[in-house]
N, C-alpha and C positions, 0 to 999 in steps of 0.2 A: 802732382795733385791738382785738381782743376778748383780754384777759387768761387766760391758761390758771388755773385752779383748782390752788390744793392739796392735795393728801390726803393725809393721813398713814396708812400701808396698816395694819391692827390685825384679829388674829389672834383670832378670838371663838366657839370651841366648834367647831372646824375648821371654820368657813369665814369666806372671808375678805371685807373691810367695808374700805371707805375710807371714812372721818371726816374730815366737812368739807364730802363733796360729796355727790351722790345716785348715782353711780353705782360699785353691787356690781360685784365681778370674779369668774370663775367659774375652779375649776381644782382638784381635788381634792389633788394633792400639790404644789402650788405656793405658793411662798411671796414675793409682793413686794418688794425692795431698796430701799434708800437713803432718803437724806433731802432734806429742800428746803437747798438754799443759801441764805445771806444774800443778798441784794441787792445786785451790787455799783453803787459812787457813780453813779448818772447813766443807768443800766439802764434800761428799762419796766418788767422784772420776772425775778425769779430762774427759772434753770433748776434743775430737779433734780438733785440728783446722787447718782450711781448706787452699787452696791458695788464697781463698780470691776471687772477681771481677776479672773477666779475659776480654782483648779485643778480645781476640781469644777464645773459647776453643773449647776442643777437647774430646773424646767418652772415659767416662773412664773406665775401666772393671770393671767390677760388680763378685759379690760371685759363686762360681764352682755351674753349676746346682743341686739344686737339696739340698746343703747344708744350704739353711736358712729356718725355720720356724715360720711361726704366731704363736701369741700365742695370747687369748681373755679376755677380763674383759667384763661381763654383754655381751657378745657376738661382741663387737665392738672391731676389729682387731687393734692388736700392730705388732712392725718388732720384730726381731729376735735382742736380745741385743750384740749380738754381731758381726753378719751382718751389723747392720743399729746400731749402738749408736747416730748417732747423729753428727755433725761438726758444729762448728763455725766458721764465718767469722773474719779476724783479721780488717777488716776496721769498725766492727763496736765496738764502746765500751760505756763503761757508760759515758763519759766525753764528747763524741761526738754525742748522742743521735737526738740532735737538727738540726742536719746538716744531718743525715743519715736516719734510720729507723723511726724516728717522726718527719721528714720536712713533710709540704705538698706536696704529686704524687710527682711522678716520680722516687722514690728511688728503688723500686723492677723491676718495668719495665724494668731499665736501665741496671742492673743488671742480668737477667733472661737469660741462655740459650734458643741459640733456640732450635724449632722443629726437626730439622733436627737431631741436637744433641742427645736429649733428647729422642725424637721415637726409636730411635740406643738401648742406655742405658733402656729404658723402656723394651724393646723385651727381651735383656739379662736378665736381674732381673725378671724379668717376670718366666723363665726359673728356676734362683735362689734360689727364693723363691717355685716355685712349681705349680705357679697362673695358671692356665687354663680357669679361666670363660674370660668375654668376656672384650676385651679392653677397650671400649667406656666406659663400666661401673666402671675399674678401675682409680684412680688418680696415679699419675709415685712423689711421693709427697715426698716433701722438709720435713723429720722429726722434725726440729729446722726450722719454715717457714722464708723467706726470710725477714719478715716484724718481725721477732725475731732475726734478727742476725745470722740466719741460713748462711752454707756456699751455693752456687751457684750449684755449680758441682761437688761437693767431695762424691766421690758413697759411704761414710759412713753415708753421710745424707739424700741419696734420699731411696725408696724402692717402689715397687706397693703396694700401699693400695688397700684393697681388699673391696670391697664396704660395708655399714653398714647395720645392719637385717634388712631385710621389705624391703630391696631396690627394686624399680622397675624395672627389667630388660630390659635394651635396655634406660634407663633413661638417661643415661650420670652421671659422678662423681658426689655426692652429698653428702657431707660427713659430719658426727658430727665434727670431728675433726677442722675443718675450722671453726666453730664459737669459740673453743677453742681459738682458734690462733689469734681471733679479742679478744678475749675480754683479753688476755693474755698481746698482743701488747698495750691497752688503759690503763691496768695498767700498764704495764713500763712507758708509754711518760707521764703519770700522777705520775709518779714517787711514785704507791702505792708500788709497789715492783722491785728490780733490775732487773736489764739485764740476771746476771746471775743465781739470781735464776727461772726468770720465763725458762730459758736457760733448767736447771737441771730438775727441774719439768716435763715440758714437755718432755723433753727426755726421764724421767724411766719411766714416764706414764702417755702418753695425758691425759687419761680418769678421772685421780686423779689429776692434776694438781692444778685448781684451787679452789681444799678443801685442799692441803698443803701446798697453799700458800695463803689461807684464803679470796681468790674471790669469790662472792655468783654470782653463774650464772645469766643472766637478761633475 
């Protein structure tokens, strides 16, 4: 299993530099979030975590063109583990479950950058990762989804997903992944398995997620 990298994002004559790894991130008015987690006991290795819900936010730079790549299981695209690992939100946890990501509506919505934002951050990553095919068809997607305790805006957790085999071009995003992410999210709020592990799962990979954390797909 290949370990995602650290970086601690560090703000150097306006542009921005991650320390620690090699790869720069590009974005003129964008500023990078959060910090690494401690490790929790028995982990592979810490997720990031993110600033959290913001009432403002703001475009944040994404990875130097050109330096992140997909990589595929059964042909359904993953990010780049060290590009994209992943970010956690600090408002959500397992003690508050009931009140955040498992209330009934309204918890993601509320929560969600907009468009505005996100189209900015989508073009750049786009760029990033390498993507060329067509936008409509890509998702700009929350790696940790928002309805997991994913962070909002922390460009360790967004990436362009590249649409899934067979996809119909000009279709609009339509992804395996998303039913992942629903039935990931029904086992947490039923408390068949935690926050953070369905957190970890997901994150080294969608596509094996729920046979290693022993979900029989429905």
């Amino acid at each position: 299993m290949r370990t995602a990298l650290r970086c601690t994002p560090v703000l150097v004559l306006s542009a921005v530099l991650l320390t620690g790894c090699n790869i720069p991130v590009s974005g003129s008015d964008a500023k990078p979030s959060g910090t690494a987690a401690p490790a929790p006991s028995g982990s592979a290795h810490a997720l990031p975590v993110g600033a959290g819900p913001q009432t403002h936010y703001t475009v944040q730079a994404q990875p130097a063109a050109g330096s992140c790549h997909y990589r595929y299981d059964h042909k359904e695209p993953l990010p780049d583990p060290v590009c994209t690992p992943g970010a956690v939100s600090p408002a959500v946890t397992q003690a508050n479950l009931s009140t955040t990501i498992c209330r009934k509506g309204g918890y993601t919505s509320g929560i969600r950058p907009s468009a505005y934002i996100t189209g900015k951050e989508k073009a750049a990553n786009a760029k990033s990762y390498g993507y060329t095919g067509s936008f409509r068809d890509a998702e700009y997607d929350h790696l940790l989804s928002l309805q997991l305790g994913g962070d909002p805006n922390d460009y360790r957790n967004l990436w362009v997903e590249a649409p899934d085999p067979g996809h119909r071009t000009g279709a609009g995003p339509n992804n395996n992944k998303d039913k992942v992410e629903n039935r990931l999210h029904t086992a947490v709020c039923n408390h068949q398995v935690t926050l953070t592990a369905a957190q970890q799962a997901i994150a080294t990979d969608w596509t094996t997620a729920e046979t290693v954390l022993g979900i029989s797909p429905q």
